[in-house]
C-alpha positions in Angstrom: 0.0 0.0 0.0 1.5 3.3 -1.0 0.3 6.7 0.9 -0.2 9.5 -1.8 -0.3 12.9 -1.1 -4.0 13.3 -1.0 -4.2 10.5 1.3 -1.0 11.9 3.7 -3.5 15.7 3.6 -6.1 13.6 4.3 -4.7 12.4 7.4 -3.8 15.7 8.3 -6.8 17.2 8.3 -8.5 14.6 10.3 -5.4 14.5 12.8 -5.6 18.5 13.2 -2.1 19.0 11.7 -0.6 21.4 9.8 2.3 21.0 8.0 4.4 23.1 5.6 4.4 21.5 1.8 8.3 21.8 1.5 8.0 18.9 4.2 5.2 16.9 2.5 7.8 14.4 0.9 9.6 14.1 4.5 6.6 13.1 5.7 5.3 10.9 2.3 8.6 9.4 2.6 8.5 8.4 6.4 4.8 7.3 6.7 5.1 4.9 3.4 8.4 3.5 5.3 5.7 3.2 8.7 3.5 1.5 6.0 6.0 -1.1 4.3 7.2 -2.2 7.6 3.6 -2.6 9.0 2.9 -4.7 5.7 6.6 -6.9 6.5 5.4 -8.1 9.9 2.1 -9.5 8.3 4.8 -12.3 7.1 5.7 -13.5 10.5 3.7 -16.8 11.2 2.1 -16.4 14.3 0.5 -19.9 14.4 -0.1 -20.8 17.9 1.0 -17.3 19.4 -1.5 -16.0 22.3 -2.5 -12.4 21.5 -0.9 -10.4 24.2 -3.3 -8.0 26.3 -0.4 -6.6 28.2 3.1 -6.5 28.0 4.1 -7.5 31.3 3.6 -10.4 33.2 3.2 -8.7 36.8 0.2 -8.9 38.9 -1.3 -5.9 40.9 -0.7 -6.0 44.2 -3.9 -4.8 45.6 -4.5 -3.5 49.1 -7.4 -2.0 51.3 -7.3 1.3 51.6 -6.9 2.9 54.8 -8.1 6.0 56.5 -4.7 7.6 58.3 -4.4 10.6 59.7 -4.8 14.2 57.7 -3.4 17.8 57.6 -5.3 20.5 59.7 -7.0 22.6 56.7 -4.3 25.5 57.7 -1.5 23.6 57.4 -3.0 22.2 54.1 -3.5 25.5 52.7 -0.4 26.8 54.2 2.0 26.8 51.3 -0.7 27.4 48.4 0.2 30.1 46.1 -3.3 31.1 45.8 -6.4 30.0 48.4 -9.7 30.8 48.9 -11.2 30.4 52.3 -10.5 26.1 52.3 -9.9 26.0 48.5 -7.0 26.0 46.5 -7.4 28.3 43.5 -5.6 27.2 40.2 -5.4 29.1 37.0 -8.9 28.2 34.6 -8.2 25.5 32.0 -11.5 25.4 30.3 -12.8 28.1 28.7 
């Protein structure tokens, strides 16, 4: 499968990139390499291979939660660049 150009704006547009044309062969270049190697590993015979839904064998180590002691709400606040009564105030994200 070869990327074209339309295809590589394509993906662009949907991705919310932008992108100067002197680097659209760059980029042609590098995503048909992504492709062709993509396209090698559907050679590998993977008979009898169990799909893998993590890569590590470790197991969580669960425990129960515990209530320990707290700060005092002064102390808390004490160090907070900006509070509000017993809130900390932080700069708006969301418009």
């Amino acid at each position: 499968m070869k990327i074209e150009k339309e295809t590589l704006d394509k993906i662009a547009h949907l991705a919310r990139l932008e992108y100067d044309e002197k680097d659209s062969e760059k980029m042609l270049s590098d995503i048909n390499n992504m492709v062709a190697f993509v396209e090698k590993l559907k050679e590998v015979d993977t008979t009898g291979v169990e799909p893998l839904t993590t890569m590590s064998h470790e197991i969580n180590a669960f425990r129960e939660d515990e209530v320990k002691g707290q700060l005092p709400l002064d102390e808390t606040l004490a160090n907070a660049p900006k509070k509000d009564s017993k809130f900390f105030k932080v700069p708006k994200v969301l418009e």
